[in-house]
C-alpha positions as a Markdown table, in Angstrom:
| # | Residue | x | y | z |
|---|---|---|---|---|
| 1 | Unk | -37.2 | -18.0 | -43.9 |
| 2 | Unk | -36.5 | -14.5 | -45.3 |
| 3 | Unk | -33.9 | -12.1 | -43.9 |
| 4 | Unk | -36.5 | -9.6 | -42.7 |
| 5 | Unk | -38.3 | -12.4 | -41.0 |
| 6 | Unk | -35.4 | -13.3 | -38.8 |
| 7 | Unk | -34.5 | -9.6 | -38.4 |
| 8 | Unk | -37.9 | -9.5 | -36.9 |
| 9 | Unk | -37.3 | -12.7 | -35.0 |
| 10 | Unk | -34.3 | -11.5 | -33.3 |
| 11 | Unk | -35.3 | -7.8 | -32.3 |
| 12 | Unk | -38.1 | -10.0 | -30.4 |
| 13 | Unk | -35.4 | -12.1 | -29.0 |
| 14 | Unk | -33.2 | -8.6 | -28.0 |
| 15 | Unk | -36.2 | -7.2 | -26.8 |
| 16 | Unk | -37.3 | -10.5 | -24.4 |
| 17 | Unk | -34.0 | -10.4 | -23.2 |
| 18 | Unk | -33.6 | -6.9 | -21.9 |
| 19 | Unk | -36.5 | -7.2 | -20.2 |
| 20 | Unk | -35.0 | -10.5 | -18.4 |
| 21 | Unk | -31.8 | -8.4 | -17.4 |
| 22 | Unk | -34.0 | -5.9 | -16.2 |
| 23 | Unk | -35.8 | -8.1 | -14.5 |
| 24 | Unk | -32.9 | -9.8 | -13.2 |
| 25 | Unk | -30.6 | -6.6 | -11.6 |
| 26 | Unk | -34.0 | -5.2 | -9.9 |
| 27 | Unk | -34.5 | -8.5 | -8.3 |
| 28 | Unk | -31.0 | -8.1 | -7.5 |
| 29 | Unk | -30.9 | -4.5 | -5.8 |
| 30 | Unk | -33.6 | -6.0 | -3.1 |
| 31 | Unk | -35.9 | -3.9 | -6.1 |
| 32 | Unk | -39.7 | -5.2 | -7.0 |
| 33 | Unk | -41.4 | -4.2 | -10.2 |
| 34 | Unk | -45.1 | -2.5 | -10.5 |
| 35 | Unk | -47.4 | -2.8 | -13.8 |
| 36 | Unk | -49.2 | 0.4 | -15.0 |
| 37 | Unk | -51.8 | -1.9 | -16.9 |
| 38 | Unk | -53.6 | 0.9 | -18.3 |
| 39 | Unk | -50.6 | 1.6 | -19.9 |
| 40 | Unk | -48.8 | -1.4 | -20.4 |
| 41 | Unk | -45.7 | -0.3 | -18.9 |
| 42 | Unk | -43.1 | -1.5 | -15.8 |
| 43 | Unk | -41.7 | 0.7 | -13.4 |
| 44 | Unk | -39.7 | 0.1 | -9.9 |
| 45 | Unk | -42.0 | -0.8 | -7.1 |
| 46 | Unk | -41.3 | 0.1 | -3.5 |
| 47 | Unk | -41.2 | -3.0 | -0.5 |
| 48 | Unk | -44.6 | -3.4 | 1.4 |
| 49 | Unk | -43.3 | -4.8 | 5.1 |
| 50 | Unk | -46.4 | -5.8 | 7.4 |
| 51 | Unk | -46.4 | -8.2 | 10.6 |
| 52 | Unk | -44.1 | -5.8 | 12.2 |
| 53 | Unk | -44.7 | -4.4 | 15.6 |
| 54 | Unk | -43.5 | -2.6 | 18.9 |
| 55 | Unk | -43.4 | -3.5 | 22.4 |
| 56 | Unk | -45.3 | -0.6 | 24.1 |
| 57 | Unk | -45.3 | -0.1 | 27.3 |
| 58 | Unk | -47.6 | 2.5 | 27.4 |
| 59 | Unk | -49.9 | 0.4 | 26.0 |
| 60 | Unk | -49.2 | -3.1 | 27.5 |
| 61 | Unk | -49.2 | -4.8 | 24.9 |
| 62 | Unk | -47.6 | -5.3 | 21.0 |
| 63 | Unk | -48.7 | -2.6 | 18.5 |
| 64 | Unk | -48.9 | -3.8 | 15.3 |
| 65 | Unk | -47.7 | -1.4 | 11.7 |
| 66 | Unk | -47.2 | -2.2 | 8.2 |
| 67 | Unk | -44.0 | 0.3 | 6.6 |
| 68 | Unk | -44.0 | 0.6 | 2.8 |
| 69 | Unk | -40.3 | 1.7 | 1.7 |
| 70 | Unk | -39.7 | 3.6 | -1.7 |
| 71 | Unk | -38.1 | 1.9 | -4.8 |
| 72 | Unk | -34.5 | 3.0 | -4.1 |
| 73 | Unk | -34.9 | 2.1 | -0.1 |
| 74 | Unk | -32.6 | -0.9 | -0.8 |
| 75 | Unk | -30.2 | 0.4 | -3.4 |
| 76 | Unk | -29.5 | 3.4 | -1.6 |
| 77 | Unk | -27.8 | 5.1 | 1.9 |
| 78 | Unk | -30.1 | 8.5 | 2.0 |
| 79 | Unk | -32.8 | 9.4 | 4.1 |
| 80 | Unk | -36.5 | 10.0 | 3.3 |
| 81 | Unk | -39.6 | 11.9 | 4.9 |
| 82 | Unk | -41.9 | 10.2 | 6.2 |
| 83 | Unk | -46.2 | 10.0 | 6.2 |
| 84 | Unk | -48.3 | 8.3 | 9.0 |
| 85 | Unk | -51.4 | 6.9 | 7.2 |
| 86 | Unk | -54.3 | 6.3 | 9.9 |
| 87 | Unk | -57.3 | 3.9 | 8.9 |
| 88 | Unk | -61.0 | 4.2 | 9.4 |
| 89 | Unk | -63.0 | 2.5 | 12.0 |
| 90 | Unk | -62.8 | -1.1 | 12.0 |
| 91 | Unk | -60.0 | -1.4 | 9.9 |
| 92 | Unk | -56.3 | -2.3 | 10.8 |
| 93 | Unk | -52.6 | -1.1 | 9.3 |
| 94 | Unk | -52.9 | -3.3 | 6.3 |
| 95 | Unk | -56.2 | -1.4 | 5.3 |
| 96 | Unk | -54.5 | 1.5 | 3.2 |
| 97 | Unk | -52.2 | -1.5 | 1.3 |
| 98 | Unk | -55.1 | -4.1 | 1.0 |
| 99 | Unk | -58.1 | -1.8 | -0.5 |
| 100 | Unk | -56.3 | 1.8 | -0.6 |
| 101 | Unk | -53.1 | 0.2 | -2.7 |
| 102 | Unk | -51.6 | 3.3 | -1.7 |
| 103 | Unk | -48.3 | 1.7 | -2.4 |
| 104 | Unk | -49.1 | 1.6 | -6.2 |
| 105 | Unk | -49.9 | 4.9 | -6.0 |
| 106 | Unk | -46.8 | 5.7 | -4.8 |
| 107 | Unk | -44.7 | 3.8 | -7.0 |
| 108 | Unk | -46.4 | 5.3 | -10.0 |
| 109 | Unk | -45.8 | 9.0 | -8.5 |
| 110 | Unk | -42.0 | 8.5 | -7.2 |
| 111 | Unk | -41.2 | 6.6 | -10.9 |
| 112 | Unk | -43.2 | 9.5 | -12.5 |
| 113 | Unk | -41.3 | 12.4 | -10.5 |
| 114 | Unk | -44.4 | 14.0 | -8.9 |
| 115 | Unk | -43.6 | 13.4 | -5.8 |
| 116 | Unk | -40.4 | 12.6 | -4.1 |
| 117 | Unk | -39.3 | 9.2 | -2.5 |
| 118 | Unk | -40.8 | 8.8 | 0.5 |
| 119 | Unk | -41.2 | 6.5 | 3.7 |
| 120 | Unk | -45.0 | 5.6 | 4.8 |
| 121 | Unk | -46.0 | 3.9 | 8.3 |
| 122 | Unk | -49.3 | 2.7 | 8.8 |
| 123 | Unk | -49.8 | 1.9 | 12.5 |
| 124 | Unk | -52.7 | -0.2 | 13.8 |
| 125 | Unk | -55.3 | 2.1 | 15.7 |
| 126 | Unk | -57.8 | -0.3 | 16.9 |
| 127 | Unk | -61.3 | 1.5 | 17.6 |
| 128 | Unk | -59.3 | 4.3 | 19.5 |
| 129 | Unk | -60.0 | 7.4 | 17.6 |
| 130 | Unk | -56.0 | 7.7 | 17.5 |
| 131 | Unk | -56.6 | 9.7 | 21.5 |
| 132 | Unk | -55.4 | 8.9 | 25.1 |
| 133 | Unk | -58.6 | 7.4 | 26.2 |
| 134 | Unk | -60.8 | 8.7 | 29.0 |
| 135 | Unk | -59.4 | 6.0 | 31.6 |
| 136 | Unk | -56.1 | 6.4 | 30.9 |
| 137 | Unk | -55.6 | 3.0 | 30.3 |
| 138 | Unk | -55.1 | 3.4 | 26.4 |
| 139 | Unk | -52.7 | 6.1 | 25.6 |
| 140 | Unk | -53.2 | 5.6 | 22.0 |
| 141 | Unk | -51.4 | 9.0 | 21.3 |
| 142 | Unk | -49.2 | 9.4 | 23.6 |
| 143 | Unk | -47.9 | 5.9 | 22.5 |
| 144 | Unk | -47.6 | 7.2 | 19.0 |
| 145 | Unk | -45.6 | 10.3 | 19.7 |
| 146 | Unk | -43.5 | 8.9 | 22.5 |
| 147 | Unk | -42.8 | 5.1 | 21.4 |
| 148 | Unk | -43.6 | 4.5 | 17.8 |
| 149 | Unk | -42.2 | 7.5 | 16.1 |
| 150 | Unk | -38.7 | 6.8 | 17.8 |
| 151 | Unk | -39.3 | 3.5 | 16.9 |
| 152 | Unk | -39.3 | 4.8 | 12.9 |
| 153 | Unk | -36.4 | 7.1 | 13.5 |
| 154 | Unk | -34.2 | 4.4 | 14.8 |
| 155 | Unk | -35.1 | 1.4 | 12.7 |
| 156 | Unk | -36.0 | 3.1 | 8.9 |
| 157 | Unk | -33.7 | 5.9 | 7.4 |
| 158 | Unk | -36.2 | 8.8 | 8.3 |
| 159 | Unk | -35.2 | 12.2 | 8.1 |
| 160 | Unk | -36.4 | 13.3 | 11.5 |
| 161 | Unk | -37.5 | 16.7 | 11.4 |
| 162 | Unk | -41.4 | 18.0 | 11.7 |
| 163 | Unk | -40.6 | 19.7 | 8.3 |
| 164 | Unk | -40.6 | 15.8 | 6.7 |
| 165 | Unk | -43.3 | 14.2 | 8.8 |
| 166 | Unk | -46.5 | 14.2 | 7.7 |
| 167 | Unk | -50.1 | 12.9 | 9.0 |
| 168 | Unk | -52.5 | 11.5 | 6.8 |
| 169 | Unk | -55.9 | 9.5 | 7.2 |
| 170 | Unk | -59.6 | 8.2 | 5.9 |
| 171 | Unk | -62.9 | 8.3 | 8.4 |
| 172 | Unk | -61.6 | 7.7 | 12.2 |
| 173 | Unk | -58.0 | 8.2 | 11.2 |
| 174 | Unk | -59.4 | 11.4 | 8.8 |
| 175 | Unk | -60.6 | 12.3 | 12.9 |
| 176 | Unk | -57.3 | 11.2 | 14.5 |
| 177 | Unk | -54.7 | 12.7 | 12.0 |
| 178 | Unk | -57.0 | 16.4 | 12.1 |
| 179 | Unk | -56.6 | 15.7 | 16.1 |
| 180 | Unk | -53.2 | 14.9 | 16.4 |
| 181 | Unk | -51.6 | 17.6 | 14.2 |
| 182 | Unk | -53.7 | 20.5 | 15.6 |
| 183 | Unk | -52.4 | 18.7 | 19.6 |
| 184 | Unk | -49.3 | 18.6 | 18.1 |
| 185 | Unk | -48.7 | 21.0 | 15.5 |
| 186 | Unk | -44.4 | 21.6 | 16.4 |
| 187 | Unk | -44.8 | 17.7 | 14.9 |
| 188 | Unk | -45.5 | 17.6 | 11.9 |
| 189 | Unk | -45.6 | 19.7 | 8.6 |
| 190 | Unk | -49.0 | 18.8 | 6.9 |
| 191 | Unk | -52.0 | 16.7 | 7.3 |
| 192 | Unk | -54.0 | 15.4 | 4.8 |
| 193 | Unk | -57.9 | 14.2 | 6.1 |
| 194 | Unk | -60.3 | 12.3 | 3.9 |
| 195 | Unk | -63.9 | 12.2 | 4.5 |
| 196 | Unk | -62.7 | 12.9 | 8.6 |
| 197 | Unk | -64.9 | 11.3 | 11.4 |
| 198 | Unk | -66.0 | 14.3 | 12.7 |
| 199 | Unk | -69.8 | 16.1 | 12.7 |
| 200 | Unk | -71.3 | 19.3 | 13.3 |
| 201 | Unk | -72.6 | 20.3 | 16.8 |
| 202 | Unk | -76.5 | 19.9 | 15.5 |
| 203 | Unk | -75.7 | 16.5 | 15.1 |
| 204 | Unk | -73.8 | 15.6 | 17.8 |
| 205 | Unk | -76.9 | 17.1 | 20.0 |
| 206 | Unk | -79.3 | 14.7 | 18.2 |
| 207 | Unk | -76.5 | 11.7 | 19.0 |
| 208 | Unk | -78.7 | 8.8 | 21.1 |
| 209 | Unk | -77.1 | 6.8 | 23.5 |
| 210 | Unk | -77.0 | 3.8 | 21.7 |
| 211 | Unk | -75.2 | 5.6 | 18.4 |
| 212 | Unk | -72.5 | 7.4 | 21.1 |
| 213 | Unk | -72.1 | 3.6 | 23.0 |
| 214 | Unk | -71.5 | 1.7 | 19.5 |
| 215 | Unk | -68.7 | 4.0 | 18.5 |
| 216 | Unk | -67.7 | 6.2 | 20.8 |
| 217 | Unk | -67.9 | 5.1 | 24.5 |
| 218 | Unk | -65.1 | 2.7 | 24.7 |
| 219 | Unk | -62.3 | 5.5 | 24.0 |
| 220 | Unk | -64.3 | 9.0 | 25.0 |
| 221 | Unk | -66.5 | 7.4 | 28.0 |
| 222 | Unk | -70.5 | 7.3 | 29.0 |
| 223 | Unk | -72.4 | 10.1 | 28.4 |
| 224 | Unk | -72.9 | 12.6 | 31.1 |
| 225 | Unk | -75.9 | 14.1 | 32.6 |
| 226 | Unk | -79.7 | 13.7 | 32.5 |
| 227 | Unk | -80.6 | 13.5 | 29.9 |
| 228 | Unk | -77.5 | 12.0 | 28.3 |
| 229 | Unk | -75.1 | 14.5 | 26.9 |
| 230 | Unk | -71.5 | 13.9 | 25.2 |
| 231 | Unk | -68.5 | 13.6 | 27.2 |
| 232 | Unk | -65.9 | 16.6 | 28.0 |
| 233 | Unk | -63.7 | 13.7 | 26.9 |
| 234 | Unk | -65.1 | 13.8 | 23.7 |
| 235 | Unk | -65.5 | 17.3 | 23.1 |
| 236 | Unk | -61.8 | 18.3 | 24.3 |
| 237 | Unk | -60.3 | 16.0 | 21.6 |
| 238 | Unk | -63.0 | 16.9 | 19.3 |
| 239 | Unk | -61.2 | 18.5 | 16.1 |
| 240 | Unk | -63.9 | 20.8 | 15.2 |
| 241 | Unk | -64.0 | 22.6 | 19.0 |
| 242 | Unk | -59.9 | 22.3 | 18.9 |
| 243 | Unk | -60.1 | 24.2 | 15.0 |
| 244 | Unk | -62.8 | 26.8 | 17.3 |
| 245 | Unk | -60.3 | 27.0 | 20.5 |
| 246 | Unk | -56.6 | 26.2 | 19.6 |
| 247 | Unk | -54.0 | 29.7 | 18.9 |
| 248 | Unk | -54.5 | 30.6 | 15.2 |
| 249 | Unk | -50.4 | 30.9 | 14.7 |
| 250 | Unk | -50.1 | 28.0 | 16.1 |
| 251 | Unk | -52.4 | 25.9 | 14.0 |
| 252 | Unk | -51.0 | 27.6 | 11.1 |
| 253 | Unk | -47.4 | 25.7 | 11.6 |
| 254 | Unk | -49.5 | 23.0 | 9.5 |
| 255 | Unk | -50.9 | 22.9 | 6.5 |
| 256 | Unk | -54.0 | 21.4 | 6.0 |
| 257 | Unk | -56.0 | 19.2 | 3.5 |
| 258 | Unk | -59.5 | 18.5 | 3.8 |
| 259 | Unk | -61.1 | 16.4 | 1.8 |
| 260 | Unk | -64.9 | 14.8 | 1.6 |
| 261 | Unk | -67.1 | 13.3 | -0.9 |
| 262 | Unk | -70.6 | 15.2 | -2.1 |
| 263 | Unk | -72.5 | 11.6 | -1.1 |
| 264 | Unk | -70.7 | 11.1 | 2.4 |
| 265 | Unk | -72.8 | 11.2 | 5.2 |
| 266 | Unk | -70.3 | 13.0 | 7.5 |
| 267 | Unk | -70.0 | 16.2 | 4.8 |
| 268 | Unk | -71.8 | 18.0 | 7.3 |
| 269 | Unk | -69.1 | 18.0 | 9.7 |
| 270 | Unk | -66.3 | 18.5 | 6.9 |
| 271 | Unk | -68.3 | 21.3 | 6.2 |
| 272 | Unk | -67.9 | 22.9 | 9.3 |
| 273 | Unk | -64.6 | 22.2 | 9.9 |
| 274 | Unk | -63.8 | 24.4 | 6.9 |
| 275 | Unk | -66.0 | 27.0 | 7.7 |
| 276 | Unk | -64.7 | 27.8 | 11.0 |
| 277 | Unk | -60.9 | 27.5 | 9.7 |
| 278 | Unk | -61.9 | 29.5 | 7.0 |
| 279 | Unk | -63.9 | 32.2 | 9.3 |
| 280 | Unk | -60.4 | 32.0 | 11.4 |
| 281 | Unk | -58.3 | 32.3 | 8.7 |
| 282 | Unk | -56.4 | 29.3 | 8.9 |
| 283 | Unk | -55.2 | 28.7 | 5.9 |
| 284 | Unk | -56.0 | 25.7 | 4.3 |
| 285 | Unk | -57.5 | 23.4 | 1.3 |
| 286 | Unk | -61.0 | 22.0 | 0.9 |
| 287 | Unk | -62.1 | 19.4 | -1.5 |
| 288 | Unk | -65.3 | 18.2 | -2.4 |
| 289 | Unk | -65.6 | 15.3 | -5.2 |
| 290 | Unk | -67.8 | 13.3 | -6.4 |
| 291 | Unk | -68.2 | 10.0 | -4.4 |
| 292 | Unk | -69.4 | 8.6 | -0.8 |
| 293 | Unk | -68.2 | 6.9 | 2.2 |
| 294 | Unk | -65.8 | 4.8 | 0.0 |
| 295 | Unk | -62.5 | 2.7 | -1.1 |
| 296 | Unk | -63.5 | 4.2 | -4.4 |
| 297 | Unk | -63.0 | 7.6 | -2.9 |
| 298 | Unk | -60.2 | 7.1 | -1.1 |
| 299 | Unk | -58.0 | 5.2 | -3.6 |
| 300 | Unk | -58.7 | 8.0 | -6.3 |
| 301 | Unk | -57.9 | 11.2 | -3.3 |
| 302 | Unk | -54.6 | 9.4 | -1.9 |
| 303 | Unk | -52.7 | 10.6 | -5.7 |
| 304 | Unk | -53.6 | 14.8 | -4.5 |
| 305 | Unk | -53.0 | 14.1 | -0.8 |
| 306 | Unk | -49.6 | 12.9 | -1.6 |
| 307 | Unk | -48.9 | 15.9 | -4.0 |
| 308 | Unk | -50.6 | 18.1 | -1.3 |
| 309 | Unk | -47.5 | 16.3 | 0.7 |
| 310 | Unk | -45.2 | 16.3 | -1.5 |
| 311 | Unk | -44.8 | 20.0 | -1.7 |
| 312 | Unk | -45.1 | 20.2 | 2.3 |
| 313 | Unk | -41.7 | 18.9 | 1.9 |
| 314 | Unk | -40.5 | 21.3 | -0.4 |
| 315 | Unk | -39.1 | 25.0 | 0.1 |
């Protein structure tokens, strides 16, 4: 064999190797390893943890969350901010990991620098709309503020200051993150709402009974009045009346993301919603992309809600 073919051969050996070692200290440091297959490369991946859960009492029962934990989470002693990522309607918390892959979006961005490490909680929501329902009996948010955020604080290294928490969600949770930041806006620093659950009033006057009972009832009630009209359950969580209704300064504290596809069937209420914060002069940002009701959507708009986030956490 010729010198320059075993000068080749061992490079190859070298380079197998470093990879190994590589390999070897990440798996090591508690560490995994993400592919970028479009560019061949490996970079540290973050730790997906799902089947966890809290005792609520609020709620009577165990609520279920999935955490995903940046790439230095196990090599390191700081703490990180934190996003709350809400799924859609029939989903549960493994939705945004399962068809979102929202933590290989994020293991691309914290490798890459654009955004900073960061903690993300993805709590189960049920068909709830993310409210305190009309009984009383499922106090959905006040479960969330009062039992599973503490939970976060005490178990993960969470900075816990509104100025690192952030809300984030697609369809329902698009509804219930828009809901609970403008409730609770001395909570959290920015939400982030793709192709949100919400409609404009012409079409919530044309809602038929039997569309309101399918989705709606079980946490807002039965319709009211003859003939049938929408709850005041439903209308006093309703994030377009609260973006109508709530203190302009105090909706302000948050900075806001909206975000729906030119082929989704609820861009009409989108619409609105950013017409009346923009007629109010809340400041905020409005997308509209090319796409529909979809994972497709959602998986591509995650990447500029996060930088959208990412900056909330600046100064």
């Amino acid at each position: 064999m010729a010198p320059m073919d075993l000068k080749i051969m061992g490079e190859g050996i070298m380079r197998k190797l470093l990879i190994v070692v590589v390999v070897f200290f990440f798996c090591l440091a508690g560490v995994g390893l993400s592919v970028d297959s479009g560019q061949s490369r490996m970079f540290p991946g973050g730790q997906v943890l799902e089947g966890l859960s809290i005792d609520s009492e609020l709620m009577g029962k165990q609520v279920n969350f999935a955490v995903y934990l940046p790439p230095d989470y196990a090599v390191s002693t700081r703490k990180y901010p934190v996003l709350y990522l809400l799924h859609g309607y029939s989903d549960d918390e493994t939705g945004w990991i399962q068809f979102g892959e929202v933590n290989v979006s994020a293991d691309q961005m914290i490798s890459s620098g654009e955004v900073p490490a960061m903690i993300i909680v993805m709590p189960d929501g049920g068909v709830t709309w993310y409210v305190d329902d009309y009984s009383g009996k499922v106090p959905w948010e006040k479960m969330f503020l009062e039992e599973l955020i503490p939970h976060v604080e005490k178990t993960y290294r969470v900075r816990a200051k509104r100025e690192f928490r952030a809300i984030s969600g697609l369809s329902m949770g698009g509804y219930g993150s828009l809901g609970l930041a403008m409730r609770n806006p001395d909570k959290f620093v920015a939400c982030v709402a793709f192709s949100a659950g919400i409609w404009s009033d012409d079409q919530l006057v044309k809602q038929t009974p039997e569309q309101y009972d399918r989705y709606l009832r079980v946490p807002f009630g039965p319709m009211q009045g003859d003939p049938p009209k929408l709850s005041e359950h439903f209308w006093n969580n309703n994030p377009v009346r609260l973006a109508e209704t709530l203190p302009v300064e105090e909706l302000n504290k948050v900075r806001w993301y909206i975000d729906c596809g030119d082929d989704d069937f609820l861009y009409a209420g989108n619409s609105t919603l950013h017409m009346i914060m923009r007629d109010r002069e809340i400041k905020h940002e409005y997308r509209v992309r090319d796409g529909a009701h979809s994972w497709i959507y959602w998986r591509t708009g995650i990447r500029d809600g996060l930088r959208f986030i990412a900056k909330s956490f600046h100064r």
